[in-house]
TITITI-835654 format. One line per field, with one value per residue (C-alpha): residue number from 1; residue in three letters; x, y, z. Coordinates in steps of 0.02 Angstrom, whole numbers, plus 50000, padded with zeros to 5 digits. Example, Ala and Ser with C-alpha at 12.3 -4.5 7.8 and 13.67 -1.06 7.14 Angstrom:
<atoms>
num	[1  2]
residuo	[ala  ser]
px	[50615  50684]
py	[49775  49947]
pz	[50390  50357]
</atoms>
This chain:
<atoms>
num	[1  2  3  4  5  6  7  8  9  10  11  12  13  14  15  16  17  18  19  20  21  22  23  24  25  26  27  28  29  30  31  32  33  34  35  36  37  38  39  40  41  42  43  44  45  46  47  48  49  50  51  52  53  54  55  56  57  58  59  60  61  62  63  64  65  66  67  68  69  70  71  72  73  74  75  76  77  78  79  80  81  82  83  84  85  86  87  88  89  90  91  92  93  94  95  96  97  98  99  100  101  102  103  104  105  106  107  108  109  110  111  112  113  114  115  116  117  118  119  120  121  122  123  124  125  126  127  128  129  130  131  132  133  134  135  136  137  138  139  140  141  142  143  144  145  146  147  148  149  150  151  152  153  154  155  156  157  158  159  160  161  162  163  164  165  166  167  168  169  170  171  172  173  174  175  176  177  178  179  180  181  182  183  184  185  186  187  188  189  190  191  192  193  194  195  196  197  198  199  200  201  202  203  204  205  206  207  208  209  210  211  212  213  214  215  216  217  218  219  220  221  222  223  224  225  226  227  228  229  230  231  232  233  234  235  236  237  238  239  240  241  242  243  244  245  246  247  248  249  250  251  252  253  254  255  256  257  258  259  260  261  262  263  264  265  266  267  268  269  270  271  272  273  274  275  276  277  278  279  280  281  282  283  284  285  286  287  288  289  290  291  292  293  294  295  296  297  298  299  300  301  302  303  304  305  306  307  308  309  310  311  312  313  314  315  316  317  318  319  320  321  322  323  324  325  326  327  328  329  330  331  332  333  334  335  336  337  338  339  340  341  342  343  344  345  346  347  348  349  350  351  352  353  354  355  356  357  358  359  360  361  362  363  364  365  366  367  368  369  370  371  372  373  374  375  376  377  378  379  380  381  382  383  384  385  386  387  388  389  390  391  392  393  394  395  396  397  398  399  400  401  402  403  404  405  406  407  408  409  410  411  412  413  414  415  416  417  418  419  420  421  422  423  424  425  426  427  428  429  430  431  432  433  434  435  436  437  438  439  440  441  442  443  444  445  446  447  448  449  450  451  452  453  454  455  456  457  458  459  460  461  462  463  464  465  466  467  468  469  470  471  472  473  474  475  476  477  478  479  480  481  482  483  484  485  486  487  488  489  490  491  492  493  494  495  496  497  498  499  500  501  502  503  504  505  506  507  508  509  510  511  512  513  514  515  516  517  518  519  520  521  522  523  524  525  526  527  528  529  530  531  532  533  534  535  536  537  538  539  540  541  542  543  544  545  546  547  548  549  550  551  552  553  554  555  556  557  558  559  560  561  562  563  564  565  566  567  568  569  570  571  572  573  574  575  576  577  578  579  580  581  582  583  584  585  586  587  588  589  590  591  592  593  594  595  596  597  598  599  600  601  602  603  604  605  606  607  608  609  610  611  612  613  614  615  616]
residuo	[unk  unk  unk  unk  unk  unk  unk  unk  unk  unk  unk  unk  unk  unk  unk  unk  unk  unk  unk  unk  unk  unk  unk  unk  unk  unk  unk  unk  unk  unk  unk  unk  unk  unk  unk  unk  unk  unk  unk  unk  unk  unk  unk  unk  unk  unk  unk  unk  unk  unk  unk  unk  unk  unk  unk  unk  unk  unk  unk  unk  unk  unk  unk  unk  unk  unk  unk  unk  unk  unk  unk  unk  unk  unk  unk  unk  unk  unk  unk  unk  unk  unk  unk  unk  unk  unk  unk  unk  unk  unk  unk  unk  unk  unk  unk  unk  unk  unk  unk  unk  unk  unk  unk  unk  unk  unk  unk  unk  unk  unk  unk  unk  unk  unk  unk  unk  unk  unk  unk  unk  unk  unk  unk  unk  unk  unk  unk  unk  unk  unk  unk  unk  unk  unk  unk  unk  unk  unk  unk  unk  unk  unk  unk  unk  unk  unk  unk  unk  unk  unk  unk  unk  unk  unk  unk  unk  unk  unk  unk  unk  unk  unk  unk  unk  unk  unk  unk  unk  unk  unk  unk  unk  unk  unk  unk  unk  unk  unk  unk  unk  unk  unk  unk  unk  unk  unk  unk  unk  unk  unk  unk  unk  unk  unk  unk  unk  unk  unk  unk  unk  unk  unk  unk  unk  unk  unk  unk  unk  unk  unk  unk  unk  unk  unk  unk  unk  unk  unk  unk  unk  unk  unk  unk  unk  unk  unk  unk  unk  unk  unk  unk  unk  unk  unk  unk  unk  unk  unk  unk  unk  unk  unk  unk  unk  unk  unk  unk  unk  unk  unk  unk  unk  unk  unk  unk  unk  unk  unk  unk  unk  unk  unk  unk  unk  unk  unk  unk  unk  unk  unk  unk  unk  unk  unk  unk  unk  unk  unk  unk  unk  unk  unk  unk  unk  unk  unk  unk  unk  unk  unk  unk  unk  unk  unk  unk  unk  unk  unk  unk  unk  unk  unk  unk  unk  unk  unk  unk  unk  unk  unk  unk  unk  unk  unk  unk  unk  unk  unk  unk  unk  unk  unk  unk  unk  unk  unk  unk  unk  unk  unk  unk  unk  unk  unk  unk  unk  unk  unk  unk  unk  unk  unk  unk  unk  unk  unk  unk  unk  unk  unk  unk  unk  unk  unk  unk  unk  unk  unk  unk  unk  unk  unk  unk  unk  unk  unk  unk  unk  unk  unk  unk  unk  unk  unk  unk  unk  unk  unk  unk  unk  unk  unk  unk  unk  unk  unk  unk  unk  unk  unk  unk  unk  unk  unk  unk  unk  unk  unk  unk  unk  unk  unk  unk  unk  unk  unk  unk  unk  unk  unk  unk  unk  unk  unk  unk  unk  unk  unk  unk  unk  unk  unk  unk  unk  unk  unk  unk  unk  unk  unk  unk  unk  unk  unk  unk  unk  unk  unk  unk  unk  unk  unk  unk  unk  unk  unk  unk  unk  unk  unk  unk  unk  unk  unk  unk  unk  unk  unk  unk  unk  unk  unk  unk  unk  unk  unk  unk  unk  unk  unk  unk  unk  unk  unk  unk  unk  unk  unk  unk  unk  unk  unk  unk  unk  unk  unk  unk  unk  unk  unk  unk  unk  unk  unk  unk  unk  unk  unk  unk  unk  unk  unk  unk  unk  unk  unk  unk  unk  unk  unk  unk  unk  unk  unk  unk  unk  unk  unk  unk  unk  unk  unk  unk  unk  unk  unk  unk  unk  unk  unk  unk  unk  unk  unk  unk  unk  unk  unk  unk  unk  unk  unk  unk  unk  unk  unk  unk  unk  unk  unk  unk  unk  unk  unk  unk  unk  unk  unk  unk  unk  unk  unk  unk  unk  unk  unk  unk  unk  unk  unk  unk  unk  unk  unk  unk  unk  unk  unk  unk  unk  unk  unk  unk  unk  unk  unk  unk  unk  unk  unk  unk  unk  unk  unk  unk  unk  unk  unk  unk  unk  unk  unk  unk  unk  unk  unk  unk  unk  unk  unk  unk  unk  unk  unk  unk  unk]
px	[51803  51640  51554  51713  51699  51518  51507  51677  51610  51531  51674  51803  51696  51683  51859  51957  51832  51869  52026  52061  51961  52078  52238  52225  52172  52313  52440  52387  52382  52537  52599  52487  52554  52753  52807  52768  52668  52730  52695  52498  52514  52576  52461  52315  52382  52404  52274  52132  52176  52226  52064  51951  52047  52002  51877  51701  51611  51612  51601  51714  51860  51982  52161  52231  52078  52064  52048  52186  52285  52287  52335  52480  52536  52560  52641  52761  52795  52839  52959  53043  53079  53137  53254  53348  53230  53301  53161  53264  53324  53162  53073  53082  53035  52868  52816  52842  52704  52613  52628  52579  52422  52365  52426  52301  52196  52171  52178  52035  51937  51997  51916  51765  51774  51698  51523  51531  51643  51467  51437  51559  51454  51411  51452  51635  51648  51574  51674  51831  51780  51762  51921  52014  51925  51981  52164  52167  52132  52236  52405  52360  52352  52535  52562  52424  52495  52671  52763  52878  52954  53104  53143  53101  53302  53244  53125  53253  53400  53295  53319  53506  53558  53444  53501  53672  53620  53536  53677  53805  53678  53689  53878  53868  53756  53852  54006  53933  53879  54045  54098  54192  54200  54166  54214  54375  54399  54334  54463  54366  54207  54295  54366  54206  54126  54244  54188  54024  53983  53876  53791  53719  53680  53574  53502  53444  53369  53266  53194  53156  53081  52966  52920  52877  52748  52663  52499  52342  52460  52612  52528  52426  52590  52699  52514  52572  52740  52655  52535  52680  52770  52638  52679  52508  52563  52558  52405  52320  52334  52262  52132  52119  52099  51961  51851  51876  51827  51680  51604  51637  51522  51379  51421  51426  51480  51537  51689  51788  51800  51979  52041  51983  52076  52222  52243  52173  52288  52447  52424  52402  52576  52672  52596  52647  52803  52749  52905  52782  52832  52807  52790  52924  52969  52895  52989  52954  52952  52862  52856  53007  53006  53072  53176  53247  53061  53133  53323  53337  53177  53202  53052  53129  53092  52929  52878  52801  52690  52614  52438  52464  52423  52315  52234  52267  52188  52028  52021  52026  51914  51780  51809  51774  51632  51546  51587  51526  51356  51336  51383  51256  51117  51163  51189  51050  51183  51256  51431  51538  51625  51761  51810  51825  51941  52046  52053  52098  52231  52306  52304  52366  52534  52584  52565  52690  52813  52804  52815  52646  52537  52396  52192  52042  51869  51824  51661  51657  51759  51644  51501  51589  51634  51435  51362  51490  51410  51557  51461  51614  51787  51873  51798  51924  52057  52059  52052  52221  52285  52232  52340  52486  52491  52471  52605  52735  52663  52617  52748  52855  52714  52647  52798  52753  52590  52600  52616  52487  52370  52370  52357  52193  52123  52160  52060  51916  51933  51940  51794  51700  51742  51672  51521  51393  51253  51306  51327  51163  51101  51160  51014  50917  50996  50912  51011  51029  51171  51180  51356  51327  51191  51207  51113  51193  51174  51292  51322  51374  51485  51563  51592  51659  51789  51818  51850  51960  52086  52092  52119  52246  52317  52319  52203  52229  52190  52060  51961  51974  51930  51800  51759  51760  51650  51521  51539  51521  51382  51290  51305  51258  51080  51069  51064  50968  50809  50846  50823  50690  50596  50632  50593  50543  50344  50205  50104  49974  50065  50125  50090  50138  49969  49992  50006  49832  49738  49840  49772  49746  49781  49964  50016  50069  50184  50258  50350  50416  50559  50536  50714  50681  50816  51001  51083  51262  51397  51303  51142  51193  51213  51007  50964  51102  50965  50856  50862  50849  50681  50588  50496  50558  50399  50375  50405  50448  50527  50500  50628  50552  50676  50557  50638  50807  50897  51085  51179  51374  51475  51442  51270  51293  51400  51277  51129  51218  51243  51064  51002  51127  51058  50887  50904  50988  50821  50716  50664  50631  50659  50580  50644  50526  50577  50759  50813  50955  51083  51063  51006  51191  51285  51181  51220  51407  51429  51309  51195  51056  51032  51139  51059  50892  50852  50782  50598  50600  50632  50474  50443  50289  50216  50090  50185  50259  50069  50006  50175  50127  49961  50017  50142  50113]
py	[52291  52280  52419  52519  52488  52492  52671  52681  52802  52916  52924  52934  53100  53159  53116  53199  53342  53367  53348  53494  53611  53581  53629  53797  53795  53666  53793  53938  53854  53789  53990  54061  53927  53982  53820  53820  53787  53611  53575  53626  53494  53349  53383  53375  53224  53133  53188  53137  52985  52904  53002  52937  52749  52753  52864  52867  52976  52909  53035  53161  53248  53314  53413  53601  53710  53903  53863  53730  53831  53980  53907  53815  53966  54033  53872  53887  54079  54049  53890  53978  54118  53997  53949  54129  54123  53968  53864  53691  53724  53734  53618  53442  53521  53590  53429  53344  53469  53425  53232  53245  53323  53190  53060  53162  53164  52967  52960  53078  52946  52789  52866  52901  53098  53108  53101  53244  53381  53442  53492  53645  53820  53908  54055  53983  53902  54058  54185  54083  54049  54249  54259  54154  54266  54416  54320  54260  54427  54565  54427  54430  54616  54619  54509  54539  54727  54659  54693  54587  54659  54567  54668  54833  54901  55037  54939  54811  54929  54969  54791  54796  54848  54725  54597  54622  54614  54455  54386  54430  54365  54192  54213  54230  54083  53988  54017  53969  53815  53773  53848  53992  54122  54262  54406  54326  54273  54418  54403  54245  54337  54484  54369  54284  54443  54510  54341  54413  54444  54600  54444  54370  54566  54583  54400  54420  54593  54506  54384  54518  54613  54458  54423  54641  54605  54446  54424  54538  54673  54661  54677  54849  54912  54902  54939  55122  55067  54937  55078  55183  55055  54982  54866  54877  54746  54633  54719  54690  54507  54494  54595  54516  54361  54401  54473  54305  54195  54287  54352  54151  54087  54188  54114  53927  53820  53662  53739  53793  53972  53967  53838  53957  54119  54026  53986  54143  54232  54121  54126  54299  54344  54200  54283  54437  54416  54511  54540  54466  54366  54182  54052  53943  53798  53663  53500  53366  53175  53075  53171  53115  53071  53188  53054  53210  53204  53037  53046  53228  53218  53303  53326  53490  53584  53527  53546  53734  53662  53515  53606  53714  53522  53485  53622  53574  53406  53476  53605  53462  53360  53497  53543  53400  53332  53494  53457  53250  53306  53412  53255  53152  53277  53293  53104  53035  52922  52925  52947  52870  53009  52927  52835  52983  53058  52929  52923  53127  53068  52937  53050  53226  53104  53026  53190  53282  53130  53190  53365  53402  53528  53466  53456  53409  53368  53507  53569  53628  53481  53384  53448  53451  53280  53225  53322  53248  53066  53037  52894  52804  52808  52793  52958  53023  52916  52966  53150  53108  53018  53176  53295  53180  53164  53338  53366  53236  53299  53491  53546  53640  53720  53762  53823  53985  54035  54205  54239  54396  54257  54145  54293  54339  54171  54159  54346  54269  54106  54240  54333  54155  54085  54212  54162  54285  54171  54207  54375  54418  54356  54459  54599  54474  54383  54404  54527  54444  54523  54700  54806  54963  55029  54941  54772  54641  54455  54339  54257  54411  54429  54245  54285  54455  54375  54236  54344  54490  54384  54262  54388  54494  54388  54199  54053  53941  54030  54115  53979  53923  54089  54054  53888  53950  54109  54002  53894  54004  54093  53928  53888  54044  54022  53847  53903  54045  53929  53816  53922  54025  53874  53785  53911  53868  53889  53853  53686  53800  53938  53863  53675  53535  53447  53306  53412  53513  53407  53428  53473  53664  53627  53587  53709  53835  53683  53612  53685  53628  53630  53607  53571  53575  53532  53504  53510  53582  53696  53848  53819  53810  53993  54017  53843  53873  54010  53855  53864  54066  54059  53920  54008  53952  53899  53753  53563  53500  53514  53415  53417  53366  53285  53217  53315  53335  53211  53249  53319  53359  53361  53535  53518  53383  53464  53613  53485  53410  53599  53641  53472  53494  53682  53632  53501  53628  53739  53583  53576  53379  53342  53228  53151  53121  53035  53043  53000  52846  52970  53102  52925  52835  52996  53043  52857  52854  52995  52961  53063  52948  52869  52971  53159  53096  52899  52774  52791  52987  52942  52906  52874  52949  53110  53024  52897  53068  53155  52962  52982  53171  53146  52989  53098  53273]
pz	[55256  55156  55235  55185  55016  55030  54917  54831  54681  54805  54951  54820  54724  54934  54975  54807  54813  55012  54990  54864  54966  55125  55013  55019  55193  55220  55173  55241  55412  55388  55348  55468  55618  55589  55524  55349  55208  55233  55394  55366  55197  55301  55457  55317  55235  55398  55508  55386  55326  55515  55605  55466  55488  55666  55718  55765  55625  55455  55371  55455  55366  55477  55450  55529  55577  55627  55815  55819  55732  55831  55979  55903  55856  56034  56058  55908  55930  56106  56107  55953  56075  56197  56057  56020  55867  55793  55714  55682  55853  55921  55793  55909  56087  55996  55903  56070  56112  56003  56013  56179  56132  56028  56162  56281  56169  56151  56347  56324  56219  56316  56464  56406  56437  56251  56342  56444  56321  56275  56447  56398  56423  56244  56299  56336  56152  56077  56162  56084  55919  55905  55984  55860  55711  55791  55826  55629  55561  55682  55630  55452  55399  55414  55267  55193  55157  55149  55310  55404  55556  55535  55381  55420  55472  55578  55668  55706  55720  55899  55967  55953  56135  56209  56077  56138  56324  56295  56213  56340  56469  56380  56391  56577  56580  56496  56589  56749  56690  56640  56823  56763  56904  56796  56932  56932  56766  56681  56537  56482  56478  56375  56241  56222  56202  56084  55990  55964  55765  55699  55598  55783  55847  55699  55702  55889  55864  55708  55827  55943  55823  55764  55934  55983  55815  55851  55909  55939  56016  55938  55758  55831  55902  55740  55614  55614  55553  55424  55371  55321  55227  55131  54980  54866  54768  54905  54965  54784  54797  54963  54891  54741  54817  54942  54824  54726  54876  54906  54725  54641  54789  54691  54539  54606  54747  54646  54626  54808  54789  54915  54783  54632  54723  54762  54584  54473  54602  54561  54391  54366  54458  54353  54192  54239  54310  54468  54579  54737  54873  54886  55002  55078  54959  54966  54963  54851  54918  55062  55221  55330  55537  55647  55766  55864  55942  56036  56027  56103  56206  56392  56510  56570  56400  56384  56572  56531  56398  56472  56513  56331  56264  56374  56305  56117  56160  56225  56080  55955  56054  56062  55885  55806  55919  55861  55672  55714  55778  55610  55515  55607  55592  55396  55358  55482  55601  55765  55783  55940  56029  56139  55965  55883  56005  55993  55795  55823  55933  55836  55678  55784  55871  55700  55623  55759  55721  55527  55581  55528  55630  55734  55675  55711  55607  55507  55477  55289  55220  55326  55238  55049  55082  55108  54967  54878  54914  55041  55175  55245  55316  55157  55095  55236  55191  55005  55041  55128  55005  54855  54978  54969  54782  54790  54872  54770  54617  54624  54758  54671  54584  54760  54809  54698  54788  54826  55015  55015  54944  55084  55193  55107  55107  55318  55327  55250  55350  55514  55449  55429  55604  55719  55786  55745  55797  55995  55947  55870  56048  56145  56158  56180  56329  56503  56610  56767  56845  56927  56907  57031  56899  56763  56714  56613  56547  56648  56478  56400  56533  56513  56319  56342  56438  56338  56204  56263  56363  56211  56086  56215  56356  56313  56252  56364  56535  56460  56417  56597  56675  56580  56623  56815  56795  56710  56834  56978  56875  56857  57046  57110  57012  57050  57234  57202  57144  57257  57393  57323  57327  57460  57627  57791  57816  57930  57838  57811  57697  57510  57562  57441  57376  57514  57661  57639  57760  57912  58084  58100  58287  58253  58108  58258  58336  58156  58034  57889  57774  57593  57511  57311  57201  57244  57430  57370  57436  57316  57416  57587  57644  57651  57722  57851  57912  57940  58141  58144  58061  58161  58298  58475  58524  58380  58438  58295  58103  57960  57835  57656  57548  57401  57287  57338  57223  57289  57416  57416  57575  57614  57601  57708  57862  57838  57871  58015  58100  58081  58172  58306  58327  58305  58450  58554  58532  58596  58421  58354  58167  58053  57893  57730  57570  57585  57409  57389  57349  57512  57623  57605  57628  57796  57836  57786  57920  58028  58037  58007  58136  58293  58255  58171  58207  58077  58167  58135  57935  57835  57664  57614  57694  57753  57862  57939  57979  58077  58170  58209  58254  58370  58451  58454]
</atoms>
């Protein structure tokens, strides 16, 4: 406890000045996710006081952030389908979701997988963080020029038919699962339809007509609509506050400029009397568990989201591993990864039980928080602490932050999350891969689609299409070298430095095989060739292994094929300097000794040329 209360001025300067730069971020995540201006506050509130308590960078200040959010809002907008477009309906089944994210997320940690999330391919991480820009600012025109699809009457007047098929489907449903026969009691089904109000016609077409605008796609298809019914008031205080955020950052930094906008903004429509349209309310009083999470839990309707949090857990993990190396680089320390993960954890499952949204560490309160003088933990728990008293003090205040505001903070916070250093690359990246005519960078190729099947299809199986083509990518040039370098030769032609003294006599009778780098299953088709390009009338083979650190099983059944074709051709093979690795996985299977004996496996090169010399 003394090193926590080692810099009290200077953590609590970091943690109040943190924490009133992640309000307006806070709420507009909160907004932005479909659960509320609330639901951002207590995520903020939670996340960075427990992830600061327990994790692994001191200096880290974590809440909702652009990528985390976006993909919780796929999560939301879906399950809130699920639920005829009933949020308090749907409200437990998604912060299950999201509670089992954070428990994955200290599994995560507790295994030690905090190691190896930098192992992720830029080009992966870069194509998404453009994605989520893109994401963040196609969902926010919308409000951001006041239109909701849900109140546009002739927009929604098109969703009634299939409102009222979807509702007599549900009808059905629910008459077989009471085992009604419903083609011969169709009376039953008539009286329940004739039950049917134009209140719940109208309240299914709204939800259809939220869900036909969300996203990327849905908020180009109705933009021609929104165009038309423009309200510039709405449009002036997005405006309004955009220009703020961006023009007060020449005047100073000392100040947020978000915090600044959100206020000026605020103000200005109370003076006025603006007829604008706020927020939800927010409610006063210490954020309240959700028990439902527990009491109505049921595997079955949170069975199609299990790898969506898988997902959210990596997404935090990455993201604030990326933010803890820029804290360690700014503040000279080391942070502990697999700690840190589970601090995220802890903080991301008690903020799902408040019915907070999930976070991770983010990278400009991270760095407000050090210039500040923030240097330990308790910089991150006081930030969480200003958000609460925030909240119990200025809530109803809050509550009358113009929407359009929020909307035009999230543009800029779109417009600031893209990653322009990967894109700024790109003419420069090698192009390595041939399309008919056309030459291309395979990395360009990863973040392309990265980015397009984020931004269009979905997050999650984008980033692991992703994940695979880089993979694939990597592999195929991995082989590539490996094979390039590693081709069957005459000792005379390209010899290693060792093997320049050998008898010109026998360089007609022995060839060798120089295997450089890795033995794997994306190497194997050109050193399956091995036997084809040995003439028939050589004696023997040496296959070098000095510099073959590992071999996988394929490289190892692709081995064992060439010896026993080798041997077929009267061809004898040597080993040299089989490495630990390759030697006790030729030994496990036997190859070493039954196709090449423990005499015909040397050490040094050397050993091999008295052997040669001796025999041949």
């Amino acid at each position: 406890m003394k090193n926590l209360f080692s810099n009290i001025k200077g953590d609590l300067f970091g943690g109040i000045t943190a924490g009133i730069v992640a309000l307006p971020l806070a709420l507009a995540f909160g907004v932005s996710s479909g659960l509320g201006p609330t639901a951002g506050l207590y995520g903020a509130i939670i996340i960075a006081f427990f992830a600061s308590l327990f994790g692994g960078t001191d200096t880290q200040i974590s809440g909702p952030t652009a990528p985390m959010t976006a993909v919780s809002m796929v999560v939301i907008a879906a399950i809130i389908a699920a639920n005829d477009g009933d949020v308090n309906q749907a409200l437990p089944t998604i912060l299950t979701v999201f509670l089992l994210a954070g428990i994955l997320q200290i599994g995560l940690g507790l295994l030690g997988f905090g190691k190896y999330i930098r192992y992720i391919p830029y080009p992966v991480v870069s194509g998404f963080m453009t994605a989520i820009g893109v994401i963040i600012l196609f969902t926010q025109i919308l409000p951001s020029i006041g239109y909701y699809a849900k109140e546009d009457t002739s927009f929604v007047e098109q969703f009634k038919p299939k409102a009222q098929e979807i509702i007599l489907q549900n009808i059905l449903k629910d008459e077989a699962g009471e085992g009604i026969l419903v083609l011969e009691d169709f009376k039953e089904t008539i009286k329940r339809s004739n039950e049917i109000t134009q209140e719940a016609i109208l309240k299914e077409a709204k939800t259809l007509a939220g869900k036909e605008s969300s996203g990327v796609l849905g908020a180009l298809k109705v933009l021609p609509r929104a165009v038309k019914n423009i309200n510039l008031l709405e449009l002036l205080l997005a405006l309004g506050t955009i220009i703020i955020i961006y023009g007060f950052k020449r005047i100073t930094t000392a100040i947020p400029s978000t915090l600044v906008a959100l206020v000026v903004m605020t103000v200005i429509a109370l003076i006025f009397k603006l007829p604008y349209r706020p927020i939800e309310e927010i409610p006063g009083g210490l954020p309240v568990p959700n028990l439902e999470i527990f009491s109505g839990f049921s595997l079955g309707s949170i069975k199609p989201y299990i790898f969506t949090a898988f997902t959210l857990a990596l997404l935090g993990a990455i993201d604030s591993l990326l933010t803890s190396v820029v804290a360690d680089n700014m503040t000279k320390t080391k942070h502990k990864p697999n700690k840190e993960l589970v601090g995220q954890g802890i903080g991301n499952s008690i903020a799902a039980i408040f019915g907070g949204i999930p976070g991770a560490g983010a990278t400009i309160r991270t760095v407000v928080n050090i210039k500040s003088g923030g240097k330990t933990k308790l910089s991150g728990m006081i930030a969480g602490v200003m958000l609460l008293i925030i909240l119990l003090g200025l809530g109803p205040i809050a509550s009358k932050i113009p929407a359009a505001v929020l909307a035009g903070v999230l543009i800029t916070v779109g417009i600031g999350v893209m990653d322009y250093k990967g894109l700024r690359a790109i003419p420069n990246l090698p192009k390595d891969v041939k399309l008919g005519p056309i030459k291309l960078s395979s990395e360009f190729i990863i973040m392309l689609t990265v980015l397009l099947l984020s931004t269009f299809w979905d997050l999650v199986y984008a980033v692991g299409i992703g994940l695979v083509i880089a993979s694939l990518i990597f592999m195929k040039k991995i082989g590539d070298v490996t094979a390039k370098s590693s081709d069957v030769t005459a000792l005379q032609e390209e010899a290693w430095e060792d093997e320049a003294d050998f008898p010109d006599d026998l360089s007609d009778k022995v060839f060798i095989k120089h295997i450089d780098g890795p033995l794997f299953f994306g190497s194997t088709s050109n050193f399956q060739q091995l036997a084809k390009q040995i003439p028939d009338d050589a004696s023997l083979a040496i296959i070098r292994m000095d510099r073959m650190p590992y071999v996988d099983q394929s490289g190892l059944f692709a081995l064992e094929d060439i010896l026993i074709d080798l041997e077929k051709n009267g061809i004898h093979v040597l080993f040299v300097g089989v490495l630990e690795q390759p030697k006790y996985m030729m030994e496990k299977i036997g190859l070493i000794p039954d196709l090449v004996s423990t005499e015909h496996t040397f050490k040094t090169f050397s050993d091999c040329l008295d052997w040669v010399k001796e025999n041949i």
